[in-house]
C-alpha positions in Angstrom: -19.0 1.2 1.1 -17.2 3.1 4.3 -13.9 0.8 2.8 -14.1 1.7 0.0 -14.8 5.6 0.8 -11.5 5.0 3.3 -9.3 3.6 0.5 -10.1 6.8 -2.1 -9.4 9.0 0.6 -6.2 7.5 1.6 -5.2 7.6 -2.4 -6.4 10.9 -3.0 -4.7 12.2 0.4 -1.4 10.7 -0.5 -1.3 12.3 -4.1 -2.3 15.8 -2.5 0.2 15.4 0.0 2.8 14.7 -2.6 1.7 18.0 -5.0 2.1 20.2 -2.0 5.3 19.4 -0.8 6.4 19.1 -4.2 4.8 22.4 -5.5 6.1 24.2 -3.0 9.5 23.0 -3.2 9.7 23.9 -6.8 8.5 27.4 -5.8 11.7 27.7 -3.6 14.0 26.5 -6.2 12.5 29.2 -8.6 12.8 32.0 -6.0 16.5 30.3 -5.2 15.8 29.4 -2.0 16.5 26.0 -2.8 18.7 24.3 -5.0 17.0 23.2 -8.8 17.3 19.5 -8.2 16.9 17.2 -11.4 13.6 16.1 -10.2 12.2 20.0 -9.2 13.4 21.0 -13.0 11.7 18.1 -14.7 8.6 19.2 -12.2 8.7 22.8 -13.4 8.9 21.7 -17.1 6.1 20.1 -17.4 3.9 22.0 -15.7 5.5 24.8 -17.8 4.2 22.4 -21.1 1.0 21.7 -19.2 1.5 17.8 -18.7 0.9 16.1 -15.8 4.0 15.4 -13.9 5.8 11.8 -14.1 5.4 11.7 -10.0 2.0 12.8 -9.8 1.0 10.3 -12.4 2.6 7.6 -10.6 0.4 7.8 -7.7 -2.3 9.1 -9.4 -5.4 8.5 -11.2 -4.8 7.2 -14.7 -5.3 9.7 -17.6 -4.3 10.8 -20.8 -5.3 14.1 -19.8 -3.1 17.4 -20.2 -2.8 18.9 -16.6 -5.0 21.4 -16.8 -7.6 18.6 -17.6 -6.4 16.5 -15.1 -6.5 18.9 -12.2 -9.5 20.2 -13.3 -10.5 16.3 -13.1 -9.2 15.9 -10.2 -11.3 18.8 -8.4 -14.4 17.0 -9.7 -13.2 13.7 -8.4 -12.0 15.0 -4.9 -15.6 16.9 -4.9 -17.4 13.7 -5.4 -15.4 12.2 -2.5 -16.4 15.4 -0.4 -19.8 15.2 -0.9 -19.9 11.7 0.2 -18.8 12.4 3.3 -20.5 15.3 3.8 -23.8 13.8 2.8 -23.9 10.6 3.1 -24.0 7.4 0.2 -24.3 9.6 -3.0 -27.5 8.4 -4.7 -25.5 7.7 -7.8 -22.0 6.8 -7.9 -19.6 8.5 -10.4 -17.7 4.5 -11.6 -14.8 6.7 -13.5 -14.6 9.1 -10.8 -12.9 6.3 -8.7 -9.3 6.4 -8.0 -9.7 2.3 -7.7 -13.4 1.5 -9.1 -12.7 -2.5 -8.8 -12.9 -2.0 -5.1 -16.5 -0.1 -5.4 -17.8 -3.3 -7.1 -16.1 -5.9 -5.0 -17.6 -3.3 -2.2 -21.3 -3.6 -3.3 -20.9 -7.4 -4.4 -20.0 -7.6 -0.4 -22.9 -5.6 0.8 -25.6 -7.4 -1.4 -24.0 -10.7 -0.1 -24.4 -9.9 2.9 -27.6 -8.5 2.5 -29.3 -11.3 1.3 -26.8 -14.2 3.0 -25.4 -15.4 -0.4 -21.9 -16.4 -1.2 -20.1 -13.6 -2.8 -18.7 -16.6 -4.9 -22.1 -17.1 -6.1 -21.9 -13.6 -7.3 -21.2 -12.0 -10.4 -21.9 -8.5 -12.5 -23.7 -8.5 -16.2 -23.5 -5.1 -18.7 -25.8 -5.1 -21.1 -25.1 -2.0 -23.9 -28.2 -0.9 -25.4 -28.1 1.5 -28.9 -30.3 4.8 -28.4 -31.8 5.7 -31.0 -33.2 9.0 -30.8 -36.6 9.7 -32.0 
């Protein structure tokens, strides 16, 4: 799970690392500081009509989500990944909260394989979906 802990945080700090400089630099251009470039004015118009911006979606997590949504989802998510390191192997894991979640379960396919010495060829996941019914 450390590889997989490694790869979100390498995601997560690339995409932070590209809304700071970018944030910033849109900051200048509205102080005039800097010169409006094409990409700083489509920046500034869309946070202006809360949507997510086209270059933080392109490294980012996927989601519909308006940007207020989606960076108040991404707090949650970044606070997951925080915890985890703080703490220690959460004792449940938040699947949608991954920026990659196919790594998590090629991650703990790996460790029960090697757990128990079995192929991870041999290895596969099932879902059941069960109805609640509430009484």
């Amino acid at each position: 799970m450390n590889t997989v802990l490694t790869q979100e945080i390498t995601r997560y700090n690339a995409l932070l690392g590209l809304m700071a400089v970018m944030l910033r630099d849109v900051q200048k251009a509205l102080k005039g500081e800097v010169v409006m470039s094409e990409e700083l004015e489509i920046l500034a118009t869309s946070l202006f009509n809360n949507q997510v911006p086209g270059a933080f979606a392109k490294v980012g997590p996927l989601s519909l989500k308006p940007l207020s949504s989606w960076i108040s989802d991404l707090n949650d998510r970044l606070d997951f990944i925080n915890k985890w390191i703080d703490k220690g192997k959460p004792p449940a894991y938040w699947i949608s909260g991954f920026f990659f979640p196919q790594a998590f379960f090629t991650g703990a396919m790996q460790n029960y394989a090697r757990k128990y010495e079995i192929a991870i060829d041999e290895l596969s996941f099932e879902y059941k979906v069960y109805d609640e019914i509430e009484p």
